[in-house]
Backbone as ProteinMPNN parsed JSONL, in Angstrom:
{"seq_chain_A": "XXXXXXXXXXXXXXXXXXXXXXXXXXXXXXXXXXXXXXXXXXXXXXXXXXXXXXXXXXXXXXXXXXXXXXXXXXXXXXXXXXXXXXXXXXXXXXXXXXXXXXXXXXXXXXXXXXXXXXXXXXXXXXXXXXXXXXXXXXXXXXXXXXXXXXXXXXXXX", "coords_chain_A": {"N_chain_A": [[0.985, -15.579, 5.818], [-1.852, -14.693, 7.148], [-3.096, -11.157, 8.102], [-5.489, -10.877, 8.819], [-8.59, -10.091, 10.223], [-7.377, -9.062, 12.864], [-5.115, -6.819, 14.958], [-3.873, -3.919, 13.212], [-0.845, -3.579, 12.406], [1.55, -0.964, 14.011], [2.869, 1.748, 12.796], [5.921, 4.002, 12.039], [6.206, 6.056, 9.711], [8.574, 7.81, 7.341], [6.736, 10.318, 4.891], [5.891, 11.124, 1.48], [5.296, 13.827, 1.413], [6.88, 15.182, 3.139], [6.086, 14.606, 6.065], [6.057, 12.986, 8.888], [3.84, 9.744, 9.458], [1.903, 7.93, 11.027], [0.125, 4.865, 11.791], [-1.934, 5.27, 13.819], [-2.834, 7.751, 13.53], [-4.553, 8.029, 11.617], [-6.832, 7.082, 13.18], [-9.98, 5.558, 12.934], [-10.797, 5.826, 10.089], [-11.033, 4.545, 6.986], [-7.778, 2.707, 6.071], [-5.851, 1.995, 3.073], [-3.449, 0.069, 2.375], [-0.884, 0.124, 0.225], [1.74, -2.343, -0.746], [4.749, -2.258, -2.805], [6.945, -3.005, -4.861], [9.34, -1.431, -6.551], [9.59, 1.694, -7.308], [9.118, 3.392, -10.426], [9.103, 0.854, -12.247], [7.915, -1.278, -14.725], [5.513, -2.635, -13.676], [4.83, -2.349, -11.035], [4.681, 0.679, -11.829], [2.481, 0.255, -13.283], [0.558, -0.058, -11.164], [0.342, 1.783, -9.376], [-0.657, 4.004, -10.882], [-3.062, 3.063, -11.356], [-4.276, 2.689, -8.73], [-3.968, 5.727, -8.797], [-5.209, 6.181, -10.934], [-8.401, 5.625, -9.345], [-8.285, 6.96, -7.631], [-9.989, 9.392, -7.095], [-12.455, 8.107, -6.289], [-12.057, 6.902, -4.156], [-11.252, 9.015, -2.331], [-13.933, 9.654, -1.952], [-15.079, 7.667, -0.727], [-14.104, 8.21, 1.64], [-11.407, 7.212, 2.115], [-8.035, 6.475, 3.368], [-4.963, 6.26, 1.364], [-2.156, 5.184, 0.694], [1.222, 4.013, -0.308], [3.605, 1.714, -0.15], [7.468, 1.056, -0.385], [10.612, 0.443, -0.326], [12.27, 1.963, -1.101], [13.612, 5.717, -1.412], [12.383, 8.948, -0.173], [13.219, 10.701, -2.092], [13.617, 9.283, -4.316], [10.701, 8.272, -4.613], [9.711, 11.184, -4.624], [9.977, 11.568, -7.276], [8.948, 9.223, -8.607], [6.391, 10.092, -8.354], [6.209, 12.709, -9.436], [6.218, 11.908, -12.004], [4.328, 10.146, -12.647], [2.098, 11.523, -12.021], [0.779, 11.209, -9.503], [-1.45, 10.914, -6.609], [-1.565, 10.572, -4.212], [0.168, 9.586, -1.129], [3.518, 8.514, -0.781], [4.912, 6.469, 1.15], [8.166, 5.939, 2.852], [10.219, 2.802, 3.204], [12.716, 1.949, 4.591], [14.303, 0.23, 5.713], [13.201, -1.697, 5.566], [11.275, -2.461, 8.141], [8.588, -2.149, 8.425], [7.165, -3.38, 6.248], [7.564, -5.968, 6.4], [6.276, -6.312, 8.802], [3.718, -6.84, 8.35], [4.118, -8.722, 6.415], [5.307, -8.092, 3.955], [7.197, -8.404, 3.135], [10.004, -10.647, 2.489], [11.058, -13.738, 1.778], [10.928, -14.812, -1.808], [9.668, -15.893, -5.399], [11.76, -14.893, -8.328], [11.749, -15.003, -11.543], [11.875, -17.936, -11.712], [14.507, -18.09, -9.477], [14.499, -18.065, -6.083], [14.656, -15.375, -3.324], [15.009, -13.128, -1.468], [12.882, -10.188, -0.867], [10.557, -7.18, -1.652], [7.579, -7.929, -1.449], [4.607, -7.741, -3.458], [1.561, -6.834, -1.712], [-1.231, -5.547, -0.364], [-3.21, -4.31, 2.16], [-6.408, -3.484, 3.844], [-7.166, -1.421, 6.294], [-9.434, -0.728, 8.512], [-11.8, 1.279, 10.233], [-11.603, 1.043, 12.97], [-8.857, 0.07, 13.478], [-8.528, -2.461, 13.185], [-7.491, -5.442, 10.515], [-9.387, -5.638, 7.746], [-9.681, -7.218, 5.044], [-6.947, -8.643, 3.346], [-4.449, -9.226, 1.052], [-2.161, -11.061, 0.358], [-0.678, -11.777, -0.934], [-0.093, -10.039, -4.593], [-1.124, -10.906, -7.488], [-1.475, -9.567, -9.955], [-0.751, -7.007, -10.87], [-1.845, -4.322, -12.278], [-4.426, -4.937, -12.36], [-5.101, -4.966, -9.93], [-6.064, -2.083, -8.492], [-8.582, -2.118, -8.996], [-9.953, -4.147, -7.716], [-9.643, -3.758, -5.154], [-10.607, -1.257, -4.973], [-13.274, -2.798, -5.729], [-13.432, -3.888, -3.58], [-14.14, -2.171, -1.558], [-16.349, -0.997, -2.241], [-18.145, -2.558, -1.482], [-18.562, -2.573, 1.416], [-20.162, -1.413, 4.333], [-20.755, 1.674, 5.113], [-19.135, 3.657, 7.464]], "CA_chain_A": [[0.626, -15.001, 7.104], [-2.72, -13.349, 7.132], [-4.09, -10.539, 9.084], [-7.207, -10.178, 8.378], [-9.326, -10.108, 11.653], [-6.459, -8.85, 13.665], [-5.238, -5.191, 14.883], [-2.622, -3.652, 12.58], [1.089, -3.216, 13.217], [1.829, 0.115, 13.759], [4.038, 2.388, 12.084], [5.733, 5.028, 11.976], [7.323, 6.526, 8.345], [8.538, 8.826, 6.439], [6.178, 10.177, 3.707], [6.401, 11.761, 0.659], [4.519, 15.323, 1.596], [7.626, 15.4, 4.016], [5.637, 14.545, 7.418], [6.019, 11.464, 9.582], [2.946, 9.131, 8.934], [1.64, 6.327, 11.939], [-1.341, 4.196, 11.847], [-2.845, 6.193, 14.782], [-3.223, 9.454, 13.06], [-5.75, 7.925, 10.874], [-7.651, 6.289, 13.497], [-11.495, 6.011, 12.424], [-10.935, 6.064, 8.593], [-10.625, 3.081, 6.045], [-6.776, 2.605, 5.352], [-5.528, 1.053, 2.166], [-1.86, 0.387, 2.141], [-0.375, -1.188, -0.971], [3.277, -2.238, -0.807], [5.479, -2.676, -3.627], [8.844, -3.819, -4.972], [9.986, -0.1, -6.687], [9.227, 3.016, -7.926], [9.408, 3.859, -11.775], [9.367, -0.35, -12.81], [6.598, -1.713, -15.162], [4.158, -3.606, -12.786], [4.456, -0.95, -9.788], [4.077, 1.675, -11.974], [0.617, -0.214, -13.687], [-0.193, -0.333, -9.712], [0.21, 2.757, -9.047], [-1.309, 4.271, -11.887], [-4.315, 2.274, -11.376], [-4.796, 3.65, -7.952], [-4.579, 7.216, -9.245], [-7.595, 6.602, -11.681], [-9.341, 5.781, -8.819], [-8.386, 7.861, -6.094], [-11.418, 10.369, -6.286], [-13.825, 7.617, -5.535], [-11.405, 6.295, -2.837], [-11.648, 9.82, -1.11], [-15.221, 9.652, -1.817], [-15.509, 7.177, 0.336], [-13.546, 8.428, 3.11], [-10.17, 6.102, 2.635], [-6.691, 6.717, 3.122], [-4.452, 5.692, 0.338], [-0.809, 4.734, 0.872], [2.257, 3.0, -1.204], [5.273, 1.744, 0.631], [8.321, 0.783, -0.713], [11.939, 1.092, 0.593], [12.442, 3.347, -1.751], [13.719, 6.764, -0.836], [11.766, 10.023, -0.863], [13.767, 11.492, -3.934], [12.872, 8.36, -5.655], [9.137, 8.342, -4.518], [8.966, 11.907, -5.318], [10.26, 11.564, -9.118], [7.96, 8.701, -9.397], [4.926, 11.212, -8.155], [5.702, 13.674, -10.617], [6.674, 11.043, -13.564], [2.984, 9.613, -13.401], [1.192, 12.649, -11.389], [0.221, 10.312, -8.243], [-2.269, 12.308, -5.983], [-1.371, 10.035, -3.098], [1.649, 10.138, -0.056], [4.147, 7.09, -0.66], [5.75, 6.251, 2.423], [9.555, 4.833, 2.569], [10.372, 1.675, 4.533], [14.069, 1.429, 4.124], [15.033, -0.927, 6.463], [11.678, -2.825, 5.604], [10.842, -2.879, 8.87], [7.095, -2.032, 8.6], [6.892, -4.106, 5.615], [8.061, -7.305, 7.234], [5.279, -6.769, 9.868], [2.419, -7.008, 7.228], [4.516, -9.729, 5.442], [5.156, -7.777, 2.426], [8.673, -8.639, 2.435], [10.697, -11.832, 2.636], [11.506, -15.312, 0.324], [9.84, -15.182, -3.366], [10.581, -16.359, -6.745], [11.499, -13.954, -9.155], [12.556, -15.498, -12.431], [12.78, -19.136, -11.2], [15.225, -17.901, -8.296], [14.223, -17.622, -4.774], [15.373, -14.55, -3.528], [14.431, -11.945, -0.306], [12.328, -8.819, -1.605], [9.344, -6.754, -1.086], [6.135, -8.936, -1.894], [3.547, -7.015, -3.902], [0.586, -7.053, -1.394], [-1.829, -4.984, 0.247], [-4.186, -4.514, 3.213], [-6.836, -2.692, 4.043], [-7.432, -1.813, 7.656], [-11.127, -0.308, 9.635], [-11.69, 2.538, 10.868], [-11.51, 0.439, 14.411], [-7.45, -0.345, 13.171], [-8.541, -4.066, 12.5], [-7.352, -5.663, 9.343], [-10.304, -6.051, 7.337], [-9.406, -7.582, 4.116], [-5.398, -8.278, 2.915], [-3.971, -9.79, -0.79], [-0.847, -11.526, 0.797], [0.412, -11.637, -2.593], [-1.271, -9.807, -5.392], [-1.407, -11.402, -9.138], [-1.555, -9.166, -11.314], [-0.619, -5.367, -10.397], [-2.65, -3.681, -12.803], [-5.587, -5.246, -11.631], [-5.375, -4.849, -8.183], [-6.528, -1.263, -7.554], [-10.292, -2.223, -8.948], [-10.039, -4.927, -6.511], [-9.409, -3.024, -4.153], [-12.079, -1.026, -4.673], [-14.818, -3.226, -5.664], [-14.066, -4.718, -2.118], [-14.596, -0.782, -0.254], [-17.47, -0.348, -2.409], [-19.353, -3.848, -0.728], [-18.358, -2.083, 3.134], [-20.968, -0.647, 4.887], [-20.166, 3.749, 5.666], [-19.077, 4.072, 8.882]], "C_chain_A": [[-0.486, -13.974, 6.894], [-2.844, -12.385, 8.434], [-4.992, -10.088, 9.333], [-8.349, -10.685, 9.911], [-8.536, -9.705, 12.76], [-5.681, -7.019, 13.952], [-3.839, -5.141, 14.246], [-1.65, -3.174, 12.81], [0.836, -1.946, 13.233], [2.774, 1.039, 13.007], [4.366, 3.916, 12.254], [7.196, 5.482, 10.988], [7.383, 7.409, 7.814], [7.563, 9.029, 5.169], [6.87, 11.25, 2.263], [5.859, 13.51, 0.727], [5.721, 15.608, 2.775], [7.27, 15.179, 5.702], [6.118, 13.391, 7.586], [4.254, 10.641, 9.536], [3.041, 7.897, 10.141], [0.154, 6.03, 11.497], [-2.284, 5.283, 12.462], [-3.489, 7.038, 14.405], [-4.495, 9.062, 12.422], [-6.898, 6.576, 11.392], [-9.469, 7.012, 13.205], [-11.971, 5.904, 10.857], [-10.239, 4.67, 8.539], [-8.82, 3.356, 5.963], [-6.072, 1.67, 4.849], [-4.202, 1.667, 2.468], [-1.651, -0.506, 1.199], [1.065, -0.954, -0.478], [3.655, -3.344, -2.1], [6.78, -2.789, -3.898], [9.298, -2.282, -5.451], [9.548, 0.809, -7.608], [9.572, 2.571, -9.56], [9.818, 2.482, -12.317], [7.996, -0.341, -12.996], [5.481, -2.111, -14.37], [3.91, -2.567, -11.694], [3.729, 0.392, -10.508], [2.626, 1.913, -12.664], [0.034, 0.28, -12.065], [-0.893, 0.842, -9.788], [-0.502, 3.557, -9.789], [-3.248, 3.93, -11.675], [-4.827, 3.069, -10.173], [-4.621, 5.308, -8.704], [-5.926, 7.244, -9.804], [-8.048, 6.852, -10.804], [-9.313, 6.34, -7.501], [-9.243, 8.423, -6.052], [-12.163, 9.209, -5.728], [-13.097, 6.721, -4.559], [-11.645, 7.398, -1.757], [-12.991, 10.074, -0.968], [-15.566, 9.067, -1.038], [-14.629, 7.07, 2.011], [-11.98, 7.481, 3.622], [-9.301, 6.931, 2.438], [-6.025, 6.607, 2.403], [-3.269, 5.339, 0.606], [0.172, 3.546, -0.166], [3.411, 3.363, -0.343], [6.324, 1.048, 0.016], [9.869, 1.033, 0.119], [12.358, 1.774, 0.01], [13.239, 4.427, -1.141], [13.118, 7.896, -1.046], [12.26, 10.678, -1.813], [13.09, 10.496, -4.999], [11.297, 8.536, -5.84], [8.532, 9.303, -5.192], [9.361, 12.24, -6.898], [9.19, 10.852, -9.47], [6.638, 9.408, -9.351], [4.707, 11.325, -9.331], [5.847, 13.193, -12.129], [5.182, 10.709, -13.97], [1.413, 10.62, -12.929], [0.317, 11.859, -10.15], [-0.218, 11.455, -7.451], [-2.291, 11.735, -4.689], [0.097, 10.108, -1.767], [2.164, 8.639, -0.611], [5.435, 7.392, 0.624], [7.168, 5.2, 2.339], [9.702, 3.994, 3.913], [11.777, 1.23, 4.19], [14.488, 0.434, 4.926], [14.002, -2.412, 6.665], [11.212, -3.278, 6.559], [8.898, -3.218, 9.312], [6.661, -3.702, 7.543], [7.32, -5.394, 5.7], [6.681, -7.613, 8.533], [3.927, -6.947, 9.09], [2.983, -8.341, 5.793], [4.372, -9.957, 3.599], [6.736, -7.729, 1.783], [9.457, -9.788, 3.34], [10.434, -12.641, 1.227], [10.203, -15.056, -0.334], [10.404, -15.429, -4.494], [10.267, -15.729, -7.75], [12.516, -14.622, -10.387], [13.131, -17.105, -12.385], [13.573, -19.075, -10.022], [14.623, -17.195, -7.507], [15.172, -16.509, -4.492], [14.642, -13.962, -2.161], [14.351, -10.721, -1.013], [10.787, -8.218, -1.233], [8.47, -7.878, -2.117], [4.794, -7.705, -1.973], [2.301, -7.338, -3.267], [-0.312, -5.885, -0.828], [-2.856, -5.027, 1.675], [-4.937, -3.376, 3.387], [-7.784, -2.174, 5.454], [-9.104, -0.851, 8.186], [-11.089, 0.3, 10.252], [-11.365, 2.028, 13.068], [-10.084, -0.333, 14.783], [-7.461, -1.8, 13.247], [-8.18, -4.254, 11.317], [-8.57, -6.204, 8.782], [-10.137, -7.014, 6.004], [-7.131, -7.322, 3.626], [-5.322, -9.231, 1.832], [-2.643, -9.859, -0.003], [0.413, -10.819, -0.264], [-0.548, -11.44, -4.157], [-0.363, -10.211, -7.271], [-1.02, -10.824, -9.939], [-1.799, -7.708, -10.829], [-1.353, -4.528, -10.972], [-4.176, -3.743, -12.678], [-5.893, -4.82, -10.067], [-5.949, -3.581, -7.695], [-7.795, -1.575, -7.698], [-10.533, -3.489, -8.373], [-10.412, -4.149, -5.444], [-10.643, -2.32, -3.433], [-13.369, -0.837, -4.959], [-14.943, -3.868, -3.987], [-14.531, -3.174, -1.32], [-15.694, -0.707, -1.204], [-18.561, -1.925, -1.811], [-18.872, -3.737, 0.693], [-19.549, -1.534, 2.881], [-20.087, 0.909, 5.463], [-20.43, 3.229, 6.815], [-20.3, 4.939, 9.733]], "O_chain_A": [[-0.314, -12.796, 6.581], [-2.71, -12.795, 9.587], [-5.322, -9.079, 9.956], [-8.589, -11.843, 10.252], [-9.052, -10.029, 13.831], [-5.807, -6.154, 13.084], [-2.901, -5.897, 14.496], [-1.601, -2.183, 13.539], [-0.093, -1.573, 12.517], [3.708, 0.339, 12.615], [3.57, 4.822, 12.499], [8.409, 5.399, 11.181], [6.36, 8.068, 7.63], [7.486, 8.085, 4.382], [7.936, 11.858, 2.159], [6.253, 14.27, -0.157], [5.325, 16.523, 3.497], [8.094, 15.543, 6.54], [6.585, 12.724, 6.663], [3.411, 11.533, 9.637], [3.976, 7.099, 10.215], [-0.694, 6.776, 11.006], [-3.121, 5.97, 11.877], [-4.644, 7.24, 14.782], [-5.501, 9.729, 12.665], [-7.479, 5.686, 10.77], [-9.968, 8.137, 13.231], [-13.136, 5.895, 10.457], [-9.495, 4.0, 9.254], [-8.612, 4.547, 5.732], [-5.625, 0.714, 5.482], [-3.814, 2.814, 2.688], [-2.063, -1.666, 1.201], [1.542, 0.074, 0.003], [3.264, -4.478, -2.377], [7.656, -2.64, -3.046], [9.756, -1.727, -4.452], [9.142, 0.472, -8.72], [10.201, 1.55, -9.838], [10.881, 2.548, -12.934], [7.109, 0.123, -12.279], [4.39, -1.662, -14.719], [2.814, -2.025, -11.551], [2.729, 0.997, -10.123], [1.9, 2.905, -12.724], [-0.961, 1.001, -11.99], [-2.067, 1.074, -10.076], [-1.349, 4.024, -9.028], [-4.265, 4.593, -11.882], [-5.643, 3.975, -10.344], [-5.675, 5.802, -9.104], [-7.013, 7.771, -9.568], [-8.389, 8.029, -10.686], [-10.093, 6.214, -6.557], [-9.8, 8.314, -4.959], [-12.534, 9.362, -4.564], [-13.71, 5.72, -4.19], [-12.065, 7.139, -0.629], [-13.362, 10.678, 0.039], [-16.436, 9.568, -0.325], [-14.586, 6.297, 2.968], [-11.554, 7.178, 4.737], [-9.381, 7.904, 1.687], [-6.386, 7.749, 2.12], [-3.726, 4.513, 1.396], [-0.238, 2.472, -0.607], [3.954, 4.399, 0.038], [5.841, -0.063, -0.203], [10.023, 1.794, 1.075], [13.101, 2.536, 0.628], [13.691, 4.023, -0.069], [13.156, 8.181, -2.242], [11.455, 11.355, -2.453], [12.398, 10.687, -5.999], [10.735, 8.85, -6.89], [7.563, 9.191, -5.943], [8.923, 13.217, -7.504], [8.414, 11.274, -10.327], [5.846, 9.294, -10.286], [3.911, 10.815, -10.119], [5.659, 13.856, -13.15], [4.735, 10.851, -15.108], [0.239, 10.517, -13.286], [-0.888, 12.092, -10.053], [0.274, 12.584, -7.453], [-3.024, 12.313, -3.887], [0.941, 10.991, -1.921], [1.362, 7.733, -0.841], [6.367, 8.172, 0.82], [7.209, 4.049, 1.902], [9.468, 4.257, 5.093], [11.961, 0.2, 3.542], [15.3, -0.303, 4.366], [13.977, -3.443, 7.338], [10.654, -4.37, 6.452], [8.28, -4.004, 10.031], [6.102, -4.725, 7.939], [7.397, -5.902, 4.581], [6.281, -8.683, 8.99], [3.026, -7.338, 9.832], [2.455, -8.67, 4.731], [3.973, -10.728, 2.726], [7.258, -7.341, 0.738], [9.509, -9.817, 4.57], [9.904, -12.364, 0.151], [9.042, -15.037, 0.074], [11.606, -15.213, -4.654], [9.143, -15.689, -8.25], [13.735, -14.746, -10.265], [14.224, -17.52, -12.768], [13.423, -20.081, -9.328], [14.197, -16.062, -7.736], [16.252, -16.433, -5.077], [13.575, -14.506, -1.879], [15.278, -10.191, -1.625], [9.991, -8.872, -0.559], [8.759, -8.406, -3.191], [4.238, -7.064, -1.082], [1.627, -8.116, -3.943], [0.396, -4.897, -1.019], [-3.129, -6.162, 2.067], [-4.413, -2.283, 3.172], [-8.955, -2.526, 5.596], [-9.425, -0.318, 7.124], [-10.278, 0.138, 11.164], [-11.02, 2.721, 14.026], [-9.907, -1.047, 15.769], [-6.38, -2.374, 13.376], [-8.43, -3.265, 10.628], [-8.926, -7.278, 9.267], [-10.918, -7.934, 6.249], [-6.389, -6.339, 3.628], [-6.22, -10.068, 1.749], [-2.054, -8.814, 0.276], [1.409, -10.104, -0.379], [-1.332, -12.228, -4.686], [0.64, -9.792, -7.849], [-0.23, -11.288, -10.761], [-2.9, -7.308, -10.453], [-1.725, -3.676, -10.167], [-4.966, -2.815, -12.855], [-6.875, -4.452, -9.422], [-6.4, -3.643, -6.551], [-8.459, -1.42, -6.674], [-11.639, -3.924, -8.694], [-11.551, -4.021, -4.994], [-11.283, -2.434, -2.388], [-14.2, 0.061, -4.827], [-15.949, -4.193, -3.356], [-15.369, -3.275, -0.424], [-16.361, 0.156, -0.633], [-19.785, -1.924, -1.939], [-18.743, -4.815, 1.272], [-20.026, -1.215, 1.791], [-19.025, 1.004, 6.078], [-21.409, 2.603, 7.222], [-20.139, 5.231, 10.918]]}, "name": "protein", "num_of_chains": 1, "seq": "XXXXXXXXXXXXXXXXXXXXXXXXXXXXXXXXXXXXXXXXXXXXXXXXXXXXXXXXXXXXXXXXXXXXXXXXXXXXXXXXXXXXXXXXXXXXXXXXXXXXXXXXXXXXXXXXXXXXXXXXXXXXXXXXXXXXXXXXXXXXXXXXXXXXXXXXXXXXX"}
């Protein structure tokens, strides 16, 4: 299920800086949301990691950053301070957000089908269109310089 040309679900979640967090707030600005399967596990925490490197030249260019998981903020904020993340991770416990961006349902983990978050991302336009989304991303450690070799071939707002 893509959404890439289409306006993005809304939301509205808990983050890890303790505020509530919707789409809206950050109408006008790029926002990357990655969603992953869980805090403080090998492949998430490559992810995540990866975005840190490159968060300065993400706020350089004026983006948002975001990681959602269902997680809970105790967990989120251990994993912060475990790898020093300079970003908000937002919890989706009842995976409702992450069901509307089709980052959770049926996948095969180990040979067995199973219901779970689906490692994907999107990254929405300052005009809350989906501009680019990774349904299902490959290879987690890779994915933040994906990410953003695709914001560095946008045109500045």
């Amino acid at each position: 299920m893509s959404l890439e040309g289409k306006k993005a679900p809304d939301f509205l979640l808990e983050g890890s800086d303790g505020k509530q967090h919707c789409l809206d707030q950050y109408a006008g600005k790029t926002v990357v949301i990655y969603f992953y399967p869980k805090d403080n596990t090998p492949g998430c925490t490559k992810e995540a990691c990866g975005f840190r490197d490159n968060y300065k030249e993400l706020m350089d260019k004026g983006t948002v950053l975001f990681g959602v998981s269902k997680d809970g903020i105790a967990a989120h904020n251990k994993f912060i301070t475990n790898y020093r993340l300079p970003f908000v991770l937002l919890s989706d416990p009842d995976t409702t957000v992450m069901q509307a961006y089709g980052a959770f349902g049926e996948k095969v983990m180990y040979g067995k089908k199973t219901n779970g978050a689906i490692r994907s991302t999107v990254i929405i336009g300052p005009d809350g269109i989906v501009k680019k989304q990774w349904v299902k991303v490959a290879k987690a450690e890779q994915h933040p310089d994906q990410v953003l070799e695709y914001l560095r071939g946008l045109k500045p707002a």
